[in-house]
C-alpha positions, 0 to 999 in steps of 0.5 A: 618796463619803462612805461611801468617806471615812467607810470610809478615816476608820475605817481610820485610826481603828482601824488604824495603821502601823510609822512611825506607830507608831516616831513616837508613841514618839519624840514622847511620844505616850499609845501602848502597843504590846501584844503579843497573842502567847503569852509565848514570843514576846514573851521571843524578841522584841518592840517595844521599850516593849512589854508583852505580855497574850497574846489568851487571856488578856485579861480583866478581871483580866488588864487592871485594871492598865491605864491607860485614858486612853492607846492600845495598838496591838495586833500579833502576827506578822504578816498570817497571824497573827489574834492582833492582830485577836483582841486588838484586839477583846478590849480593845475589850469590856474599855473600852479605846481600840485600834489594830490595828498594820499586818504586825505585827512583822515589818513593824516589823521590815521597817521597819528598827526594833529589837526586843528579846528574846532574839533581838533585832535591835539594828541596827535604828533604836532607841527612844529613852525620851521621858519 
């Protein structure tokens, strides 16, 4: 029993889903959505308060300007898509605290929230800035 609660502990810990995620941001919470995707997705379309650091490109240099007091869920496409798992893992060497957003963006998307980019969907529930 307890390696099953030790085992749903750390999924919890290091995994995190679209709700979770949409309420973080509404409620001010030390949370950065990064985009582990090539830049030519991200400009096509992103989670809004996203930045974007594409899995090839993470390394010291690339992150220095990072704060590394707050958590950045990382997300790519989607679940045939490993960017995310491969960003996670990469900012995780790097000293930074991370989650692995759940289906990625298009889960967030099937979730009904907004995105920006060039082909954003503005329907959807927005962001609204908390600070």
């Amino acid at each position: 029993m307890d390696l099953q609660i030790k085992h749903y502990e750390n999924k919890l810990a290091f995994e995190t889903d679209p709700s979770d995620l949409f309420e973080a941001l509404n409620n001010g919470g030390k949370i950065i959505p990064l985009d582990a995707r090539r830049s030519f997705a991200f400009e096509t379309e992103h989670i809004p308060t996203a930045i974007n650091i594409p899995h090839r490109q993470m390394n010291e240099e690339s992150t220095k300007h990072l704060d590394k007091g707050v958590v950045y869920v990382i997300y790519c496409d989607g679940i045939g898509c490993n960017a995310s798992t491969k960003g996670a893992l990469n900012m995780s060497r790097l000293g930074f605290k991370v989650k692995e957003l759940m289906g990625g963006i298009e889960w967030w998307k099937f979730d009904g929230y907004a995105t920006e980019g060039s082909k954003a969907i503005t329907n959807g529930v927005k962001i609204n800035c908390s600070c």
